[in-house]
C-alpha positions as CSV (number, residue, x, y, z in Angstrom):
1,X,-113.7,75.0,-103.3
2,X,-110.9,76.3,-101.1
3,X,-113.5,76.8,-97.9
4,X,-114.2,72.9,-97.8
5,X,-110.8,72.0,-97.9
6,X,-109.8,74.8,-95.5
7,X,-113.0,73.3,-93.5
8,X,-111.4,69.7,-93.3
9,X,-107.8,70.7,-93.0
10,X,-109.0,73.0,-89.3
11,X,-111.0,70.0,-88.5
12,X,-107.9,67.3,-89.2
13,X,-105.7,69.8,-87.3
14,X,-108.1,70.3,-84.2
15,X,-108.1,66.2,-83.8
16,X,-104.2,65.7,-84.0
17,X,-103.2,64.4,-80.0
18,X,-100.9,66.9,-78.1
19,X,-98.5,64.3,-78.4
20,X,-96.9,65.9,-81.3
21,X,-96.4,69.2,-80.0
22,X,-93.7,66.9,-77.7
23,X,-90.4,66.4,-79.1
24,X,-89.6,62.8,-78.5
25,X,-87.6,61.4,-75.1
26,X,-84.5,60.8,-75.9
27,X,-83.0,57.5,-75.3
28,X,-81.7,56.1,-72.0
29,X,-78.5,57.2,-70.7
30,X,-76.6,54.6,-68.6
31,X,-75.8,56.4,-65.3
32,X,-75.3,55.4,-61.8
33,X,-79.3,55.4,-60.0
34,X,-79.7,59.1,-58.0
35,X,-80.9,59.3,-54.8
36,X,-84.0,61.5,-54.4
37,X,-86.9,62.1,-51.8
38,X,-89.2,59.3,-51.1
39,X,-86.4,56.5,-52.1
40,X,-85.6,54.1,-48.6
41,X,-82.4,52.9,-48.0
42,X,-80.7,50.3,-46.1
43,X,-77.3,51.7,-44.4
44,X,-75.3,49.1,-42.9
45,X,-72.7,50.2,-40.4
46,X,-69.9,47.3,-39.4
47,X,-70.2,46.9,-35.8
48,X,-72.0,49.7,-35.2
49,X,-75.7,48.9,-34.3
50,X,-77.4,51.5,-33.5
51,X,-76.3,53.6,-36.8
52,X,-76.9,50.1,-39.2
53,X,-81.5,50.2,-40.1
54,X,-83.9,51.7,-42.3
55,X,-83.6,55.2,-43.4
56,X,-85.6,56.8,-45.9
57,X,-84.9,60.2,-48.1
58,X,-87.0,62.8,-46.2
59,X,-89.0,65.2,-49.0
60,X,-85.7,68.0,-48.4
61,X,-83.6,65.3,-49.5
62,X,-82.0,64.8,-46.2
63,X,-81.3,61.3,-44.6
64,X,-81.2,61.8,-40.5
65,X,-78.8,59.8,-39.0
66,X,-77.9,59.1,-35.1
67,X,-74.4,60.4,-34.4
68,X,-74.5,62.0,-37.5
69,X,-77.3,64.4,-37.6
70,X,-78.6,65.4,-41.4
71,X,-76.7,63.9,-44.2
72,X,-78.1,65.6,-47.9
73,X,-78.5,62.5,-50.3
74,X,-80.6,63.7,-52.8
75,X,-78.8,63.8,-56.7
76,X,-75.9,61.5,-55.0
77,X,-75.2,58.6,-56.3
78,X,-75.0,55.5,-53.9
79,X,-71.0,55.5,-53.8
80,X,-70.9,58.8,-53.2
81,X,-73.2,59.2,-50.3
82,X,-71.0,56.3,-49.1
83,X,-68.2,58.4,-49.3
84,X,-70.2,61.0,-47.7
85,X,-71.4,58.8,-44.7
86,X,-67.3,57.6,-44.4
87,X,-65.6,60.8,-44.2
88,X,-68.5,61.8,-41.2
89,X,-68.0,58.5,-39.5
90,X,-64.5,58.9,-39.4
91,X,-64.5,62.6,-38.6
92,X,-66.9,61.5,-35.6
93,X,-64.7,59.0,-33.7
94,X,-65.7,55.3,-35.6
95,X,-62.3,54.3,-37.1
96,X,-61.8,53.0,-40.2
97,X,-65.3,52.4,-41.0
98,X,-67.3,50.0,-43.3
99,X,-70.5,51.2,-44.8
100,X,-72.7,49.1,-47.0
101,X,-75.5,50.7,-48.7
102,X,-78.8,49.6,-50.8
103,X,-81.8,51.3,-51.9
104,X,-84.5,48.4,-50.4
105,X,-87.6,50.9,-51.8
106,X,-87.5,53.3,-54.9
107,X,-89.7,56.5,-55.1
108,X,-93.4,55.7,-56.8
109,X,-93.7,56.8,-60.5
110,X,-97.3,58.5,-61.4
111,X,-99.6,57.8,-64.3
112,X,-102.6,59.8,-64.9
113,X,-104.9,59.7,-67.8
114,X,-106.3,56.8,-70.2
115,X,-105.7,53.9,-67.6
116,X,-108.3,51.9,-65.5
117,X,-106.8,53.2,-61.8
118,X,-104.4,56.1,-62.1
119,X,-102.5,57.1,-59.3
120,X,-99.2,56.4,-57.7
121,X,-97.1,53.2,-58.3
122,X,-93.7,51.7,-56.6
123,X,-91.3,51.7,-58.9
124,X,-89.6,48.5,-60.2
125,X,-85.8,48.3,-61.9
126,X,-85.6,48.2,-65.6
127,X,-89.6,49.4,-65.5
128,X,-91.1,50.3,-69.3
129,X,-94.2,52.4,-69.9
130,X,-96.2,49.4,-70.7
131,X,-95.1,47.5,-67.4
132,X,-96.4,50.9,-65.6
133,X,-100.0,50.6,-67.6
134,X,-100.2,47.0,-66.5
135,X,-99.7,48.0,-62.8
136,X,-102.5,50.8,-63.2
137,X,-104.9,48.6,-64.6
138,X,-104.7,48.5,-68.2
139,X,-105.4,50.7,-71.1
140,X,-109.3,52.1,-70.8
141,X,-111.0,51.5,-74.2
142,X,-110.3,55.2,-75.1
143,X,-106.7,55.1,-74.6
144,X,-104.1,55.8,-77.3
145,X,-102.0,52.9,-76.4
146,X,-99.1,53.3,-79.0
147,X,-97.4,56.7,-76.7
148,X,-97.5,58.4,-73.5
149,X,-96.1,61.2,-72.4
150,X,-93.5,61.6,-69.6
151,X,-92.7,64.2,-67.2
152,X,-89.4,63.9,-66.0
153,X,-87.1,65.8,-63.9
154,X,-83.3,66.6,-64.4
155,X,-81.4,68.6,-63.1
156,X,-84.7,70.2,-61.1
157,X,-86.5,71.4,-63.9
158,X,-89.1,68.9,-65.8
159,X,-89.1,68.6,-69.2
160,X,-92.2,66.4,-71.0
161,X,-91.9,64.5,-73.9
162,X,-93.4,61.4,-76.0
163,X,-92.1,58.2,-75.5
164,X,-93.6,54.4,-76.7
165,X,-94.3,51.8,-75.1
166,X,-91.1,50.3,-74.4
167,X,-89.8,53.3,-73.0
168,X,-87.7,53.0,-69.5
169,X,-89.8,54.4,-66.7
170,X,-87.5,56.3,-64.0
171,X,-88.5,56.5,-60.3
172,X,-90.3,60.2,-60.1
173,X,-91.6,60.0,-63.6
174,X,-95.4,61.5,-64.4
175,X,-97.1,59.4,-67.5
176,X,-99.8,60.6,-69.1
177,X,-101.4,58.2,-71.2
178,X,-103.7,60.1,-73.7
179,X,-107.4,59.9,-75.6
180,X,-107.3,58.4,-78.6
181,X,-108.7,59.7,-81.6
182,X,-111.2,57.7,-83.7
């Protein structure tokens, strides 16, 4: 009696998803968007052409700037790498400088698994895991379509966890949208 029910409790045990060896994502913190490699940027220099364009976050996390040389951005904030770009503009010769700044281009998010085209996607403000599917395509008909996985990084180390649907997507952020089991 005990084999048959050891039999079906291996079996049950074999067919439960990965997903719940994850510990869950914890909620959204509401911080200031950090600058990272891949993200573009619109620097705006008052009266000062040729510094004022397009810049984008090389992959060392370095924007290169004329007059300025290499200014590290990656992990700042955008009023802190303004801050940054001030104190070098004044220390260079432009006085009392005005610097606007505006990320015009987030880094793509990835999602891999159970959707129809899985790849890399530009990332949108305020993005949720579903709004990420429905870029890729759509659930495929195997797909477990009530969590994901996401692969985040903080603080340079990634950390994966379960999230629903409604979970906010970050810019960076690997999904993984599993099988389902029938």
């Amino acid at each position: 009696m005990r084999a048959p029910l050891l039999t079906v409790l291996l079996a049950l045990n074999a067919c439960s998803s990965p997903l719940r060896r994850l510990p869950e994502l914890p909620p959204p913190v509401e911080t200031a968007y950090v600058l990272g490699p891949g993200d573009v940027l619109q620097i705006g220099v008052y009266d000062q052409p040729d510094l004022t364009g397009t810049y984008r976050v090389s992959d060392t996390g370095v924007v290169a700037m004329p007059l300025l040389g290499v200014v590290p951005a990656q992990g700042l904030t955008l009023p802190q790498l303004q801050r940054e770009l001030l104190q070098r503009l004044e220390a260079k010769v432009v006085r009392s400088p005005d610097v606007t700044l505006q990320v015009t281009e987030y880094r793509p998010f990835f999602i891999l698994g159970e959707v129809k085209n899985p790849g890399s996607y530009a990332y949108v403000p305020d993005m949720t895991v579903l709004t990420a599917v429905a870029l890729a395509g759509g659930f495929t008909f195997r797909a477990s379509q009530t969590e994901v996985s996401i692969t985040r990084r903080t603080a340079g180390l990634a950390h994966e966890a379960r999230a629903p649907r409604a979970a906010h997507v970050l810019p960076g952020d690997t999904i993984y949208v599993f099988e389902r089991h029938f």
